[in-house]
Every structure is written in structure tokens, then in C-alpha cells.
C-alpha positions as CSV (number, residue, x, y, z in Angstrom):
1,X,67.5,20.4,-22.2
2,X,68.9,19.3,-18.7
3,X,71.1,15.8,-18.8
4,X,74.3,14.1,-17.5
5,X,75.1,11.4,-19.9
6,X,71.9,11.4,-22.3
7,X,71.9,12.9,-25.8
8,X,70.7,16.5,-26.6
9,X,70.2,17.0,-29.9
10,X,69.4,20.8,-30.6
11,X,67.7,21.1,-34.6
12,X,67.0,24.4,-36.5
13,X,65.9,25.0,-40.2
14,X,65.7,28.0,-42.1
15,X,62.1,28.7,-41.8
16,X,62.7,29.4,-38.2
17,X,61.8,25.3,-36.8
18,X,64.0,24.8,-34.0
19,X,63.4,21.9,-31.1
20,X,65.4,20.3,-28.5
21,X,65.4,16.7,-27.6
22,X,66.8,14.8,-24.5
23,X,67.5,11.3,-26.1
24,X,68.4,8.8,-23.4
25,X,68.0,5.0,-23.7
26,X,63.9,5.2,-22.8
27,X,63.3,7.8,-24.8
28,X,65.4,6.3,-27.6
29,X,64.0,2.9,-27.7
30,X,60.4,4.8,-27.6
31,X,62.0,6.5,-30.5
32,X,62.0,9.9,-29.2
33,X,63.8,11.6,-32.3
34,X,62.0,10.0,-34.7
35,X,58.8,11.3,-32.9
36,X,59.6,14.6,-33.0
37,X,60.7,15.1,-36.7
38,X,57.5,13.2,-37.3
39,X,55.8,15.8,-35.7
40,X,57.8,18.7,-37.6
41,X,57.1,17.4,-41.0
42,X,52.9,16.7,-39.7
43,X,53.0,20.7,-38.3
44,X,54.8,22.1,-40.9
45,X,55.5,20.2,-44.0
46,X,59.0,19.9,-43.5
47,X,61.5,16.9,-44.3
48,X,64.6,18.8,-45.6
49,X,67.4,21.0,-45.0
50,X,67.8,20.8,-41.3
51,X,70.8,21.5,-39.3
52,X,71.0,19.2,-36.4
53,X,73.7,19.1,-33.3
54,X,74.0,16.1,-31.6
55,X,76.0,17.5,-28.5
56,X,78.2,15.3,-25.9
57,X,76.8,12.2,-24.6
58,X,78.2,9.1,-23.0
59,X,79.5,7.1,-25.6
60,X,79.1,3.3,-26.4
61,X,82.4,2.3,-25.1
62,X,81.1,3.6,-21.6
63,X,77.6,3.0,-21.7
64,X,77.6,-0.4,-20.1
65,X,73.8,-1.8,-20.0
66,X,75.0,-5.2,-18.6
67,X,78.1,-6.2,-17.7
68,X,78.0,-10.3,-17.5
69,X,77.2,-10.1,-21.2
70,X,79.5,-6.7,-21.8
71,X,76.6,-5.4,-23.8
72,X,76.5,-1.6,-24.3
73,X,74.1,1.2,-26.0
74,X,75.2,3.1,-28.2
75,X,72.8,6.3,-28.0
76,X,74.9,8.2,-31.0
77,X,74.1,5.9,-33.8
78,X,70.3,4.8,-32.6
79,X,69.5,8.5,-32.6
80,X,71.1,9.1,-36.2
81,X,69.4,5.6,-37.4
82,X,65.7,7.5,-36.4
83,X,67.2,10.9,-37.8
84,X,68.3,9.4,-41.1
85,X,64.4,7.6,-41.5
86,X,62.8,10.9,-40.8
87,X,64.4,13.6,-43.0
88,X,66.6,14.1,-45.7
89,X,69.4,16.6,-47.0
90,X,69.9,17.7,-43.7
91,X,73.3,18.5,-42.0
92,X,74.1,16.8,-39.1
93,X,76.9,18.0,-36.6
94,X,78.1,15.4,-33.8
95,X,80.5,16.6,-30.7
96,X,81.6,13.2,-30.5
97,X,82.2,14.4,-26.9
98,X,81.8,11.6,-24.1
99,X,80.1,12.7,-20.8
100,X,82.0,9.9,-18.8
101,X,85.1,9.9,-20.5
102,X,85.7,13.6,-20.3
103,X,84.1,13.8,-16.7
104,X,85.8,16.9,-15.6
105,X,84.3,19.2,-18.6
106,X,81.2,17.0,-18.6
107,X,78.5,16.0,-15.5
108,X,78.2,12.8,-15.8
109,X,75.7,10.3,-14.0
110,X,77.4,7.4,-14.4
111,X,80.7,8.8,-13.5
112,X,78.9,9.9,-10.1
113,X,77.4,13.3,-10.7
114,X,74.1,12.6,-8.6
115,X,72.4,15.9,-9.2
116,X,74.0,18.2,-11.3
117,X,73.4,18.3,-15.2
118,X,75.0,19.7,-18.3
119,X,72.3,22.4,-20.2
120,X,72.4,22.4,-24.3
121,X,69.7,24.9,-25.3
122,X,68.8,26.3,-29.0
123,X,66.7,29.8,-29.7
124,X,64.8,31.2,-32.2
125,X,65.9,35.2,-31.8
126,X,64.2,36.0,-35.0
127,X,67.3,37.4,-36.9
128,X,67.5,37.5,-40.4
């Protein structure tokens, strides 16, 4: 997946799943993770035993959505809110890595990074 200051979140299981999700605020209010474990367990069967990485991302502190009210989004825990309705026994791995804070490792959007984008990608290479 291609972002700035959006969530990847990069999932595997043992059975040789794996996806990759670009979870920004549309996609997170249209429940984006949610939809696509929904779609894992409908294909496959599956609601357990995952390993998920939810990779760097701006954080709450820095996602300002509107600044007369100071209200912020906090992409991290509305993603692990969908996760946590969707599957079960699963291990989940956070960064906790902020895209704006830590703008010279990260791109980030919101820090000025117009065009270019920070890659998180996952593969299946059929190892056992």
C-alpha cells in the first residue's frame, strides 16, 4: 500500500491469508478493516489466529480534523476497535510510529509531503 499519514495495516495467517489495507479517515469511517476481515472469514472460514501489523501513521495528537473545536482522529484505536469486532485470538503488532511527528523518516501529508508516500507491503512467498 502507498500513503503519507494513513494507516497500513499488513495481516497474514498461517494458512497462507495475507492482505493489505490503506486505512485513512474515509476508509475508516466506511469501516474499511472491518470489511475486509469480513470478507476473509466469508472466503475462507477464518476468524482466528491472525498476525496483524499496524505500521506508522499520524497519530491522534497530530491528526487535527478541526481546529476551533481541537477535535482530532485517532486512526490507531478506530482501526483496532473494527479489528477487535471481527476476529479473535489474533496478535496484533503496532509501530506506534507517527508520520508527522517523525517527519524526516516518515512522508507525511500533513507535514507537507505533496506527492511522495511511504510503501508497507506484505507477500505470500509460499515458504514453509
Amino acid at each position: 500500500v502507498r500513503l503519507a499519514d494513513c494507516l497500513p495495516i499488513l495481516i497474514a495467517h498461517p494458512d497462507g491469508i495475507i492482505a493489505a489495507i490503506h486505512a485513512g479517515r474515509a476508509g475508516t469511517e466506511e469501516s474499511i478493516t472491518g470489511r475486509c476481515f469480513e470478507k476473509i472469514r466469508q472466503e475462507t472460514g477464518l476468524s482466528k489466529g491472525f498476525l496483524i501489523f499496524l505500521g506508522p501513521a499520524i497519530c491522534k495528537a497530530c491528526y487535527e480534523v478541526n481546529a476551533e473545536k481541537k477535535k482530532h482522529y485517532d486512526l490507531l484505536e478506530k482501526n483496532i476497535d473494527q479489528i477487535s469486532k471481527e476476529v479473535s485470538h489474533s496478535q496484533i503488532f503496532k509501530s506506534n510510529l507517527c508520520t508527522a511527528c517523525l517527519n524526516t523518516r516518515f512522508f507525511s501529508y500533513r507535514k507537507g509531503d505533496k506527492t511522495e508516500r511511504n510503501y508497507s507491503l506484505i507477500a505470500n512467498l509460499g515458504l514453509s
